[in-house]
C-alpha positions as CSV (number, residue, x, y, z in Angstrom):
1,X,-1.1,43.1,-130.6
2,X,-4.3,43.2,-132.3
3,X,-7.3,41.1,-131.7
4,X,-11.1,40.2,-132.2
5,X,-13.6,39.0,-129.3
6,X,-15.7,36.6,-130.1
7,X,-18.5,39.3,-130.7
8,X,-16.8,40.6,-133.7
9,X,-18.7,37.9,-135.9
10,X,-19.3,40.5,-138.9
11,X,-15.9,41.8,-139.1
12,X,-13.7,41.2,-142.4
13,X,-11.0,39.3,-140.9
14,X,-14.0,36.5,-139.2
15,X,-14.9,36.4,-142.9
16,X,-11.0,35.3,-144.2
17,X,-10.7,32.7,-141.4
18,X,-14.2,31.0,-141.6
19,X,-13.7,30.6,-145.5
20,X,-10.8,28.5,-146.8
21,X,-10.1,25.9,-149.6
22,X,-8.6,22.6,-147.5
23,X,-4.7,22.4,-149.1
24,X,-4.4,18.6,-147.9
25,X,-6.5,16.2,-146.4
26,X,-4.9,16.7,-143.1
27,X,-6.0,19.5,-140.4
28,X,-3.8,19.9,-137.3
29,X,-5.7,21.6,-134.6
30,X,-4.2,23.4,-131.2
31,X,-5.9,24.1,-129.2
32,X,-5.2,27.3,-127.1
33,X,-5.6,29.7,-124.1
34,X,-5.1,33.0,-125.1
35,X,-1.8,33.9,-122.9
36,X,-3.4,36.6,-120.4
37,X,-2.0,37.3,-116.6
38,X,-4.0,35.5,-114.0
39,X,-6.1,33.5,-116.9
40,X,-3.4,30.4,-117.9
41,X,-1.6,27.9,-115.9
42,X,-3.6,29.1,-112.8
43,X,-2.2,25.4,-111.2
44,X,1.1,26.6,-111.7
45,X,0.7,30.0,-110.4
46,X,-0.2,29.0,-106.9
47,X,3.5,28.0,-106.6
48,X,5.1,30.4,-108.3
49,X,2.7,33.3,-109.2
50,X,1.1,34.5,-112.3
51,X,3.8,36.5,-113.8
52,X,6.0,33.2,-114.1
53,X,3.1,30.7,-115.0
54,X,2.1,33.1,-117.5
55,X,6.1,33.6,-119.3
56,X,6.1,29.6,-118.4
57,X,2.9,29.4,-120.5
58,X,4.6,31.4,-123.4
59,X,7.3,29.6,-124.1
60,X,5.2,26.5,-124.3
61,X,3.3,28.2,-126.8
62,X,6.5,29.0,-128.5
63,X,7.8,25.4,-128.8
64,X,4.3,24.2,-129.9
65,X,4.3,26.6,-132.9
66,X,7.9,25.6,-133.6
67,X,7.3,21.5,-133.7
68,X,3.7,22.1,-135.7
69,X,5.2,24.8,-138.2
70,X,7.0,21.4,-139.4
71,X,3.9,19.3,-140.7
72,X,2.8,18.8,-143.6
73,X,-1.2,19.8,-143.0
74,X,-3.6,22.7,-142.9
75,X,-2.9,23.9,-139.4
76,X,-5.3,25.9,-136.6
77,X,-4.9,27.4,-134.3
78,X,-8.5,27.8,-131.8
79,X,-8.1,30.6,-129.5
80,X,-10.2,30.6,-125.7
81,X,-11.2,33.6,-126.0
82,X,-10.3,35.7,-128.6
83,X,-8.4,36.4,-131.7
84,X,-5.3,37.5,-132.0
85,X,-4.0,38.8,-135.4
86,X,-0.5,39.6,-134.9
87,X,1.1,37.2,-132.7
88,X,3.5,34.1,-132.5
89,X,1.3,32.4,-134.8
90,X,1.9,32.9,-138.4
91,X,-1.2,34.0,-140.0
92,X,1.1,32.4,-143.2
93,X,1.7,29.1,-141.1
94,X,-1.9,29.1,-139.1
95,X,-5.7,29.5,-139.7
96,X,-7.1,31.6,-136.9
97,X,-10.5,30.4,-135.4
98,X,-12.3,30.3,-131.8
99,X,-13.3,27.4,-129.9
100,X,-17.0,27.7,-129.2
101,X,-18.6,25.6,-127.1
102,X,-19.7,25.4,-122.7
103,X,-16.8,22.8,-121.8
104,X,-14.0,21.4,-123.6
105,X,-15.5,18.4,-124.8
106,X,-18.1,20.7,-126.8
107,X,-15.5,22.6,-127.8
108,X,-13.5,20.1,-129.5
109,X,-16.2,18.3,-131.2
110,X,-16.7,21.5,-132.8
111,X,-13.9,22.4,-133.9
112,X,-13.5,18.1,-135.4
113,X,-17.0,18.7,-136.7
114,X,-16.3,21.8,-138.7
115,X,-13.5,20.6,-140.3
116,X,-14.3,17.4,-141.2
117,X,-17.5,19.5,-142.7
118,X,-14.9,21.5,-144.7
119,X,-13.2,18.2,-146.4
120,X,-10.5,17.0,-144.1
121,X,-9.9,13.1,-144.1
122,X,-7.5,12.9,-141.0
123,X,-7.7,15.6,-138.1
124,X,-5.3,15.5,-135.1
125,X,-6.0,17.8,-132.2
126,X,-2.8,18.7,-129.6
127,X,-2.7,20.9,-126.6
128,X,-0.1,23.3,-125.8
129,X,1.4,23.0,-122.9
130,X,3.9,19.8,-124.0
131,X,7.9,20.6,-124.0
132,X,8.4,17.0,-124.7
133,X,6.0,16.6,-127.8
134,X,8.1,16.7,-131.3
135,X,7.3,15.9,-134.6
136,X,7.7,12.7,-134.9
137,X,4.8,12.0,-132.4
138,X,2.1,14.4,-134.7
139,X,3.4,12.5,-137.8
140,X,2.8,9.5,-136.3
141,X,-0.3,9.9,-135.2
142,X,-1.2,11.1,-138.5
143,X,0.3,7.5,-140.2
144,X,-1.2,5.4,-137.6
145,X,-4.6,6.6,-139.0
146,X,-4.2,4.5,-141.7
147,X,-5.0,1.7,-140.1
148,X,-6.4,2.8,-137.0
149,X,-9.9,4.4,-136.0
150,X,-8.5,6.7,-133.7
151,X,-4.5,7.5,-132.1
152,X,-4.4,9.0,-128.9
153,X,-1.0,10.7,-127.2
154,X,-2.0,9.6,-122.9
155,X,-0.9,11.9,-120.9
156,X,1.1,10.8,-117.1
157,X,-1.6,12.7,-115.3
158,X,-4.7,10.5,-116.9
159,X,-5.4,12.6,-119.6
160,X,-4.6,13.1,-123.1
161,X,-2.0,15.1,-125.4
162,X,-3.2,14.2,-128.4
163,X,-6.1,13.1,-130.3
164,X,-6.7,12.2,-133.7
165,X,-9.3,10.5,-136.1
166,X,-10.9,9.7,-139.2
167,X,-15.0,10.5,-138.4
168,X,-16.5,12.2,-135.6
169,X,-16.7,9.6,-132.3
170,X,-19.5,11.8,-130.8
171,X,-19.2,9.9,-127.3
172,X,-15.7,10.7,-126.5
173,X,-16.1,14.6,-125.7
174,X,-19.0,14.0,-123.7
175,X,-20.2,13.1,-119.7
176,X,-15.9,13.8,-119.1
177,X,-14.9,15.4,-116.2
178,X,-12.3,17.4,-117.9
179,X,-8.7,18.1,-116.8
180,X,-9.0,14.9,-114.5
181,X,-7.0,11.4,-114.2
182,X,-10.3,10.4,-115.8
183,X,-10.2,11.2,-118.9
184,X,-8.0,8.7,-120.9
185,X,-9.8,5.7,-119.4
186,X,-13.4,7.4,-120.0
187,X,-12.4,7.7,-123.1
188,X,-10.8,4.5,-124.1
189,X,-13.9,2.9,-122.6
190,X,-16.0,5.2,-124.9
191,X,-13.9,3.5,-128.1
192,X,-13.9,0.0,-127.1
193,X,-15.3,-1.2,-130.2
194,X,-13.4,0.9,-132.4
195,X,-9.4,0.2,-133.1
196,X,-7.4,2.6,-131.4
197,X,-3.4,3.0,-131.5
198,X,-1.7,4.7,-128.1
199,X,1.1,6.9,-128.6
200,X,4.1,7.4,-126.4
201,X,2.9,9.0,-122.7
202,X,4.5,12.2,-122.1
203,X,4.2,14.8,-119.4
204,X,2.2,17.7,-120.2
205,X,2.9,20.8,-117.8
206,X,0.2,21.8,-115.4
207,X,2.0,22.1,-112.0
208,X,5.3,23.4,-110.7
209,X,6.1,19.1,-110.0
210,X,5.3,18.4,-113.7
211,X,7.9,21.3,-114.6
212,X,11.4,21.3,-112.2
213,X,12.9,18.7,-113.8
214,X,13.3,20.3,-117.4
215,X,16.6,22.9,-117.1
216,X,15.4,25.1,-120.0
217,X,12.3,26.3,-117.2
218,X,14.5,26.9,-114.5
219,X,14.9,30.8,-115.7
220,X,11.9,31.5,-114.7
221,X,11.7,30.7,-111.4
């Protein structure tokens, strides 16, 4: 599998995925860990180890590039750590960059702020670590924009699946305590004066409790 570190910023390949004429006015963003042993799902791996959080972890990545491979937008993907060239997502299908920033809050308003920078009218950011998320919820999201500020996807543990928008809302990536029951209501209270539309809650996957019940898991444990 090859790959770039985020100190390879003068190689030839940082210079395709930096520079890209927008196809539509829509930019899907996922946001990623790159799928390493001992490094993703580290909640999950104290019940069942790293070796099954981490093939747990790649088939969520798999079904994420399945349901966004169906949308109609210029899609990235925004790697932890690193770059990979040749993996499950498409180079075809995806636009490659790395999320740069000291928390996940900076992190995603960077990656909002450079694309809306580069054109983009609507931007939607997802997770990836969702076996209930479909198409039908990222179209949504994208249609509700219409006549919404901002559509969020809550999440059963407090959180958030999915986020989308028409201009940068500064105050919602920052003073978070990240991966916390927090978040949604920090958030919501950071958009009070905006319209917001909620999407369905779903289940994201972060421990072996948020997992048992979906049969298609139960192979790897």
């Amino acid at each position: 599998m090859g790959l770039l570190s985020s100190k390879d910023t003068n190689s030839d390949y940082d210079l395709v995925t930096d520079f890209h004429f927008p196809t539509s006015k829509h930019a899907l963003i996922i946001f990623t860990r790159n799928p390493e042993l001992g490094k993703c799902k580290t909640r999950l791996a104290k019940t069942l180890g790293d070796k099954a959080a981490l093939n747990i972890y790649k088939h969520l990545l798999q079904h994420t590039a399945k349901i966004s491979e169906q949308i109609t937008a210029d899609r990235f993907v925004f790697y932890s750590e690193e770059i990979y060239t040749n993996d499950l997502w498409n180079s075809i299908n995806f636009r490659k960059k790395l999320q740069n920033g000291s928390d996940l809050g900076e992190r995603m308003h960077n990656a909002f702020s450079e694309l809306f920078n580069s054109g983009y009218e609507k931007i939607i950011i997802i997770g990836s670590d969702l076996l209930d998320l479909t198409p039908f919820h990222i179209e949504e999201a994208f249609k509700t924009l219409d006549t919404n500020d901002v559509t969020i996807g809550p999440a059963k543990d407090g959180g958030y699946y999915l986020l989308g928008s028409k201009e940068m809302h500064p105050s919602i990536f920052q003073h978070k305590t990240w991966g916390t029951s927090s978040v949604l209501k920090d958030t919501l209270t950071d958009l009070q004066n905006q319209k917001v539309y909620l999407l369905e809650e779903l289940n994201d996957i972060d421990t072996f409790e948020d997992m048992k019940h979906y049969k298609e898991l139960e192979k790897f444990y």
